[in-house]
N, C-alpha and C positions, 0 to 999 in steps of 0.2 A: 978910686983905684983899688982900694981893699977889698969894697962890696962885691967887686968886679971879679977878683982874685977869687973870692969865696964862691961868687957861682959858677964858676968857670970846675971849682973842684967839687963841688956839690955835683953839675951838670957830669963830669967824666965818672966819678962814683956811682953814680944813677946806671949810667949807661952800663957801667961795668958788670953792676949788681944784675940789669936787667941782659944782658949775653948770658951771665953765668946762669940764667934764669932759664934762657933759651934754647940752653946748651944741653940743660938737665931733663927737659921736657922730653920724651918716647914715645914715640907715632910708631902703630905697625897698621897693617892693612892684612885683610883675606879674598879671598875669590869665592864665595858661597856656594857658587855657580859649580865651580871645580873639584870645593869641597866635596859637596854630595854627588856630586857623579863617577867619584871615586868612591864612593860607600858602597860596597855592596848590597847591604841591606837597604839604602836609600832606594838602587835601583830596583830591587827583587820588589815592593814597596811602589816604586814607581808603575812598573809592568804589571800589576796586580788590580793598581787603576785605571792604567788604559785599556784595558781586558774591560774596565766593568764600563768605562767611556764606550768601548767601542759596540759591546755589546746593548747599550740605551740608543744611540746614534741609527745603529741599525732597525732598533725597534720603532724607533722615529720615520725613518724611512720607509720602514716597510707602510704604516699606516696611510703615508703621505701619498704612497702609491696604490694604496685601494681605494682614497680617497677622487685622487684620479682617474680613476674608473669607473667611481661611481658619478663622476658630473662630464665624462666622456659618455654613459652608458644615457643620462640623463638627458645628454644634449641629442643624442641619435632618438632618441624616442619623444623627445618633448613633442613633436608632432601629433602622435597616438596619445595622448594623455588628456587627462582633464586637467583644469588648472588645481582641483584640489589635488590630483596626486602630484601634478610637480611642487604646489609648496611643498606637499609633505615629506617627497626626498630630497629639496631642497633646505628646509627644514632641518633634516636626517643628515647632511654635508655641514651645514655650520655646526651641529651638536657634536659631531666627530673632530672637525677643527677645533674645535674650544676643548675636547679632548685634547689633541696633542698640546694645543699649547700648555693647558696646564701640566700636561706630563713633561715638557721642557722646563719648565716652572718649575716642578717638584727634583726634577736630577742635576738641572746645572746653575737653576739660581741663588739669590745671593745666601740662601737658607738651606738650597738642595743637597740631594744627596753625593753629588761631588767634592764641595766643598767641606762636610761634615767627613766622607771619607779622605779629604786630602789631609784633615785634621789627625782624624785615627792612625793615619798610616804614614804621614810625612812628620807631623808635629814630635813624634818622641826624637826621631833622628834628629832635627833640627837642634833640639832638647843637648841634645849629645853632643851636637856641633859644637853649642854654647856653651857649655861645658867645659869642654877643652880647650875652647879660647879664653874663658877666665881661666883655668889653670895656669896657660902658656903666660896669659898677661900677668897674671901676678907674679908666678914665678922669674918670668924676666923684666918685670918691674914696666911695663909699658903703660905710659898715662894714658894713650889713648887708642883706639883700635876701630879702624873704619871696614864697610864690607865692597869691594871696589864693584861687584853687581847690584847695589843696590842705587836707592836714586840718589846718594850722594857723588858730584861730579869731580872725577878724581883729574885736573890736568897731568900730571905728574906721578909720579910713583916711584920710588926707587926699589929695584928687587929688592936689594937686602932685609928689606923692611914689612916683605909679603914672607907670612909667618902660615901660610895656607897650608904648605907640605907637612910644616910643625906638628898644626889640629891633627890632619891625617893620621900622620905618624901617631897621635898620642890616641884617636881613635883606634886604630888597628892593635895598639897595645891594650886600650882597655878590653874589645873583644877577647883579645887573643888572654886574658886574665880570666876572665868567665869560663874560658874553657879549658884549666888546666885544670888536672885530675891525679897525677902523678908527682913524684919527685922528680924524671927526669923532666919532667914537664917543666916543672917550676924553675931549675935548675936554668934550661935555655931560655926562658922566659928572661930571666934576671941577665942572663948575657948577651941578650936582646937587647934590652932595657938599658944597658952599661954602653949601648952606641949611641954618639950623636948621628943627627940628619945627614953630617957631611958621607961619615961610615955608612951609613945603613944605606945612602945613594949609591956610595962603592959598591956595597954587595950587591942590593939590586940589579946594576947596571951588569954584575960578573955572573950572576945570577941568568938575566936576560942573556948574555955572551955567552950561557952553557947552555942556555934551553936553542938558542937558533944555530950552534952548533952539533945538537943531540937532532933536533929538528931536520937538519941538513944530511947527517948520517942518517936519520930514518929515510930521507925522501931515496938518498940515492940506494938504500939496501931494499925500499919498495921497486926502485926502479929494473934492481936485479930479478928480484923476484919475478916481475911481472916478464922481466924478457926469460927469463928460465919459465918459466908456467908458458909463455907462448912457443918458443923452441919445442917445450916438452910434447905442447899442446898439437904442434901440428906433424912431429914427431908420430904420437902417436894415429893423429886423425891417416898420415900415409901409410901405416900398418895396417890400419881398420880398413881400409880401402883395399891395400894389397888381399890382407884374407879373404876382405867378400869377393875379390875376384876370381881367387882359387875356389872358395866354394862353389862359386857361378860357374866355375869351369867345373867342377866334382860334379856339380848336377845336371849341365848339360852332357857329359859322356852318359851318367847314370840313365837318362831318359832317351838319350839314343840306343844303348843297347836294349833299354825297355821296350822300346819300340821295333827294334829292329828280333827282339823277339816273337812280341809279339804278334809281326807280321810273318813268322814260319807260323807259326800255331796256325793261321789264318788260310796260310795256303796249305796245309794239311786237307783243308773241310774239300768236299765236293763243289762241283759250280754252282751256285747261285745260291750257298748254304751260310748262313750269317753265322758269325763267331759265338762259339759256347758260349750257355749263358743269355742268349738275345733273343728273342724270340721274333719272329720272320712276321712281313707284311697280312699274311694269313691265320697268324694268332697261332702257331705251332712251333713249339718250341724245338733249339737246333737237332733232338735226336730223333723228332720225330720228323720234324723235315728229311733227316736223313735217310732214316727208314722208307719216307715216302720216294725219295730219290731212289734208293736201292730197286724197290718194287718195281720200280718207272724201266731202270736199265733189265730188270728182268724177262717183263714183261717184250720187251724191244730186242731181246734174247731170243725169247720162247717161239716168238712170231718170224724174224729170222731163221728158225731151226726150219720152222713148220713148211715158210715159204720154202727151203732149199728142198727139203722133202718129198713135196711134193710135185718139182721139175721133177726129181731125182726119180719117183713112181712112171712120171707121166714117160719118159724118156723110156724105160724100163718096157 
């Protein structure tokens, strides 16, 4: 019965000691995932490499499709050939296929130059990431810290215990320390620095609630504008229209009485005498067609006089 008593207190001291054990122990978790795509520089970093992805991929392609042309160009002629020339740009087709593969080889395999750039350009972030989770972790005493994107399988989670925003924050303050130059710099830096996550979600959040009401005042003072610029606009366009029509009408009167002149001038001339300045079917210019007309009615004078004269003798 004694022995009995003893494990029985043994057994409940165990169990005590190991709660209090359980109890002590600190789990947080991140989202890596999350992390870095709130990095600016992660992402600037990011897009830098798929600029150089996109631009190999392309060159990929493009080969892939001259290669296409040349066993399209091969198979339309293999008829006309000998068979030594189709080995030899058959030939000439697998030497360019083992081209690209190896240039596939060289950019995205396990050695290429993708990988070696994802090192350069993704690795120091990462660097950084890590960083700030042992800070966070040791400072708030956490035994252990898992990354919920990676291939550890998380059933469970509880937010309070994702410390992601934490990194962030302690990233965006490291940068924001590189780049003070000043005292008042430093100054808000430090009363920065003096908010927790809870705070600094506050501002942001009032931060974001000024920028989509500064936002909102821009769109509807564009919306004035744009209707004041079209009023103005066509405003003005029925002015322009009304002037050219006065003018149209100022130049139609002008050209009527131009004309309506220069049709006196016209019937001034003798019959058949084309308007100063023109020179007539006969190559003689208006004065002297004149003159020619003048002699004409003379002449048709002189011979009238003569004819009446000579009744006038005969009668006599």
């Amino acid at each position: 019965m004694r022995n009995n008593v003893i494990l029985l207190s043994l057994t409940v001291l165990f169990t005590g000691f190991l709660a209090e054990a359980q109890r002590s122990i600190r789990i947080g978790y991140v989202d890596m995932n999350y992390i870095l795509e709130n990095v600016p520089e992660y992402q600037e970093a990011q897009n830098q490499l798929d600029s150089k992805v996109a631009g190999w991929k392309d060159e990929i392609e493009k080969r892939n499709k001259e290669i296409d042309l040349m066993k399209t160009a091969l198979e339309n002629e293999r008829v006309l050939l000998t068979q030594e020339l189709i080995k030899e740009r058959e030939e000439e087709i697998r030497f360019l296929q083992n081209e690209i593969l190896e240039y596939q080889q060289k950019r995205f395999g396990p050695q290429g130059d993708l990988m070696k750039q994802r090192s350069v350009l993704v690795e120091p972030i990462q660097d950084q990431v890590f960083n700030a989770v042992q800070e966070i972790s040791a400072n708030r005493q956490y035994d252990f810290v898992f990354d919920k994107s990676a291939d550890l399988v998380m059933l469970y989670a509880d937010k309070r215990n994702d410390i992601s925003d934490q990194v962030l924050l302690s990233i965006k303050r490291s940068s924001k320390r590189s780049q003070v130059n000043s005292k008042a710099d430093r100054e808000q830096l430090a009363r920065d620095e003096s908010l927790d996550l809870e705070e600094v979600r506050e501002r942001e959040a009032r931060e974001a609630e000024d920028a989509a009401k500064l936002s909102e005042r821009e769109r509807i003072i564009e919306e004035r504008r744009a209707l004041r610029d079209s009023v103005q606009a066509a405003k003005q366009k029925e002015f322009d229209n009304r002037r050219q029509q006065l003018l149209d009408e100022r130049q139609r009167k002008k050209d009527s009485i131009r004309d309506a002149r220069s049709g006196t001038r016209n019937a001034g001339n003798p019959p058949g005498l084309p308007p100063n300045g023109v020179k007539s079917a006969d190559g003689l210019t208006p004065e002297q067609r004149r003159q020619q007309i003048l002699e004409e009615r003379q002449r048709r004078k002189d011979s009238i006089l003569a004819s009446r004269k000579k009744i006038k003798d005969s009668i006599n």
